[in-house]
N, C-alpha and C positions, 0 to 999 in steps of 0.2 A: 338471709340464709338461715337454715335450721341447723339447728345442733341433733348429735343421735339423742338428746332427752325429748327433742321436741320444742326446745325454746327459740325463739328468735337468735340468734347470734348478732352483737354489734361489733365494729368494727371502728378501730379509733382513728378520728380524722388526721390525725396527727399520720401515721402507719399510710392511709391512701394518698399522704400528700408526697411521702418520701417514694411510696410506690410508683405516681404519678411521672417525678422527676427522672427517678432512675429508666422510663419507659419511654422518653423524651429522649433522652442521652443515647439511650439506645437505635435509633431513629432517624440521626439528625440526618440531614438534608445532603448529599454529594452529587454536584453536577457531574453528569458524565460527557464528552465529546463525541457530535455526532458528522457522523458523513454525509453535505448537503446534496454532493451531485457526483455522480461518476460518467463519465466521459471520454469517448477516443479521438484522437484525430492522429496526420500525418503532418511529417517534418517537413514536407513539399508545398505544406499550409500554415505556417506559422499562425498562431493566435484562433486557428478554427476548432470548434470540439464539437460535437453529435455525441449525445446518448446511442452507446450500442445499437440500438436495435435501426437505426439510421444507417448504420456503416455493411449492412447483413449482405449486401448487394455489390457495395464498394472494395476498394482494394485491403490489404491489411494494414489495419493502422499499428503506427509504430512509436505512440505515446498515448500514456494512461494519464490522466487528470484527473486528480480528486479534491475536491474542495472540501471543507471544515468548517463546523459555525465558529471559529474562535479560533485565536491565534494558536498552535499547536509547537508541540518537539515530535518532528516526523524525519528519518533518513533514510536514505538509501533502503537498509534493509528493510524495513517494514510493508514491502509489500514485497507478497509471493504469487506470480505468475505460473499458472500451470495449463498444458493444454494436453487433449487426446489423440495423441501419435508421435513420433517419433521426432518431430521438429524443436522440440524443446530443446534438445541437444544440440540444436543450432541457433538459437535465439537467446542471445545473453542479455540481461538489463545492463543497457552502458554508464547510461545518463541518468542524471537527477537533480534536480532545481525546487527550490518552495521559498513563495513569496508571501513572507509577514501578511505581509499590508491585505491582501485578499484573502490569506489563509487556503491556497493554494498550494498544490504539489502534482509536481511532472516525472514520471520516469520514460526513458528513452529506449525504447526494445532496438535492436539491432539485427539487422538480418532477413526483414522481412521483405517480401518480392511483391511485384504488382499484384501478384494476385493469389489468394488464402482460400482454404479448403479447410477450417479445423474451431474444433470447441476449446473455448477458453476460459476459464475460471481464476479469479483475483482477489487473493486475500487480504486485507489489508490489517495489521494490528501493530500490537505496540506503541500507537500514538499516544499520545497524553498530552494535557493543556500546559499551561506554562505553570499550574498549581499541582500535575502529575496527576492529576481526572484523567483515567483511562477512556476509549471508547466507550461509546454504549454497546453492551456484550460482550465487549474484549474483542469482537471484529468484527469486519465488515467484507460482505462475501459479495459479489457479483459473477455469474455466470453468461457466458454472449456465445455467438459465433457469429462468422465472417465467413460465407460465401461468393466471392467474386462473381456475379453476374446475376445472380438470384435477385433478380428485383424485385418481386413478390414476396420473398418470405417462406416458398413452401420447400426451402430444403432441397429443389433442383433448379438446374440451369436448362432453361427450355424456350422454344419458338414464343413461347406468349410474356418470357421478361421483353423479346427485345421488339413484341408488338404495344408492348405498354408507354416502352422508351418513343417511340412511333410515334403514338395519337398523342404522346404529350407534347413533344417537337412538332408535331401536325398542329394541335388546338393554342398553343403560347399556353401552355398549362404554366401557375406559378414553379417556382425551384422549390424541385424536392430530392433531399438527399438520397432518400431512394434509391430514384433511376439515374445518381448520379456515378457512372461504374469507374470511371476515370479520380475522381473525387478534384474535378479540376474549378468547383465552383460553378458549374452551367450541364443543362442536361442537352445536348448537340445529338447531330448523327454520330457521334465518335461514337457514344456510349452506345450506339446501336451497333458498331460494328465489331465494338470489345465481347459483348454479349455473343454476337454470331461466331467471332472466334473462339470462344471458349465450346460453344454447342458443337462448330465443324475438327475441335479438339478432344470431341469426347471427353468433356466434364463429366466426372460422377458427381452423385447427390453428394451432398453433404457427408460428413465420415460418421461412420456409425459410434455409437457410444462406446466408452471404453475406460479404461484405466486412464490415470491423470499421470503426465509426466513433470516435473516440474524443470522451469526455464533456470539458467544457470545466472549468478549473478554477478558479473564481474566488477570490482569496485573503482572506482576513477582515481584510486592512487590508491600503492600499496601500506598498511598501516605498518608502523616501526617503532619500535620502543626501545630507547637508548639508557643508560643509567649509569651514574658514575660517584665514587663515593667521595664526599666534599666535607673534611672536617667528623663531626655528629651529625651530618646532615647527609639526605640521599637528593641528589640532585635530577630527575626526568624529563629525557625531551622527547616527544610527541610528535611525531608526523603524518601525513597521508592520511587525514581526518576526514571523512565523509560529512558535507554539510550538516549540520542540527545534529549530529552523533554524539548520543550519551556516553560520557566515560565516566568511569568508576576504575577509583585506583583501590586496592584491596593489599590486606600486608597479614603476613602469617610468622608468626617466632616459633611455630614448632618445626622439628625434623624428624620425617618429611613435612612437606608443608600443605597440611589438610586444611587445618582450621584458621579460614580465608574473614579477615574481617574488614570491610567496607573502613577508610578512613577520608576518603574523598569521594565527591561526586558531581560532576560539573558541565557545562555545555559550551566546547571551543565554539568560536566563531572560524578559528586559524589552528595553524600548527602551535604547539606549546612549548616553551622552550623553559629551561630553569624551575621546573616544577619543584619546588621543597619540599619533601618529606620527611616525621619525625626519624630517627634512626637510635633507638634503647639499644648503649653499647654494655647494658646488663645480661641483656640475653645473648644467647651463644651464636644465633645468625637468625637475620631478617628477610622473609620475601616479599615480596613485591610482583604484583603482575596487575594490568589493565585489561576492562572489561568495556568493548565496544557495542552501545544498542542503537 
């Protein structure tokens, strides 16, 4: 490099070596958590799942599966369900399940009928590894639909799904999810006849685009926080804890109580009972509230 005289410029090795370091530090390496597969299936199929665009034909599925390269902190809330029309109002996520050992997670929609008509979009975030490696992105987005009898794919229900369902019953065509409308594991004349009912019901196409409603989430027990003062000690019991659910207990000494500071942070397996918290009887009053992720 020149200098404005015109000279060479050197530079001291000593100076690039600290430089070096300090550009290394800045850099270092954070694995992020990603999502391997997403997946729907039905509660009337225990253990079966299709990629979306398998189900386009089938009934509505009523569990979402998502797998993780790596054991994760995933609950309840972390996924957001939303679809285009007014059904959302009636489809609450009930259920939820995540299995270690696969790095697996299940939620359970409730509500849904044999047969769907609508676009659905699923958020998924908030997860994090057992090191707190967020997702890669921060989320993980999938978008589907589910038209009941639409064996092709084009967004209508018409005479040529249920000639397709036909020549496959006709030739012993292998199983394909498909032209399975029933989702009963085998493509038969049923699913030929699911098809014609829907066509002599005046099926409309698919529902047009639209604003996203989201699905409401009700959780499998309601959370409760109990507190009672024991000694210099604050004593908290815990219950109605959503599997894998982050708590964070936070404590604030001013009045009012703004400035909230993190003093625990933990991963029940169960209800918690006996939680011990400091309690400084210098200051004039202590809060305390929990934060469920």
């Amino acid at each position: 490099m020149r200098s404005p005289t015109g000279r060479t410029a050197t530079r001291s090795p000593r100076l690039v070596c600290l430089a070096a370091v300090a550009w290394m530090g800045c850099v270092s390496t954070v694995f992020g958590t990603a999502v391997v597969s997403f997946e729907l299936g039905a509660s009337s199929r225990p253990g079966v799942f299709y990629s979306p665009s398998y189900l386009h034909g089938g009934p509505g599925p009523d569990l979402i599966r998502v797998k993780f390269d790596r054991d994760v902190r995933v609950s309840f809330y972390d996924l957001e369900l939303r679809v285009v029309s007014a059904i959302g109002y009636s489809l609450p996520i009930e259920g939820f399940s995540y299995d270690a050992a696969s790095h697996v997670a299940v939620w359970r929609i409730d509500g849904l009928g044999s047969s769907t008509n609508d676009r659905f979009l699923a958020v998924v975030s908030g997860v994090t590894d057992t090191s707190g490696h967020p997702l890669d992105g921060g989320a993980y987005t999938n978008s589907y639909t589910v038209l009941t009898g639409d064996v092709n794919s084009d967004d209508v229900i018409s005479p040529l799904d249920s000639l397709i369902i036909i020549s496959a019953v006709n030739n012993g065509d292998p199983y394909d999810p498909h032209r399975d409308v029933n989702f009963d594991g085998a493509v038969t004349a049923l699913d030929v006849l699911l098809v014609i009912t829907e066509i002599n019901a005046f099926a409309p196409p698919l529902i047009a685009d639209g604003p996203y409603r989201t699905v409401p989430m009700v959780p499998p027990a309601p959370k409760q926080i109990t507190y009672f003062s024991c000694g210099k000690e604050i004593n908290i019991t815990i219950s109605g804890i959503p599997p894998q659910a982050r708590i964070s207990i936070e404590q604030s000494d001013i009045l009012p109580a703004t400035n909230w500071q993190v003093i625990s942070t933990f991963f029940p397996t169960s209800a918690v009972t006996n939680l011990v918290l400091p309690r400084d009887w210098t200051k004039q009053a202590s809060f305390y509230r929990a934060k469920f992720e």
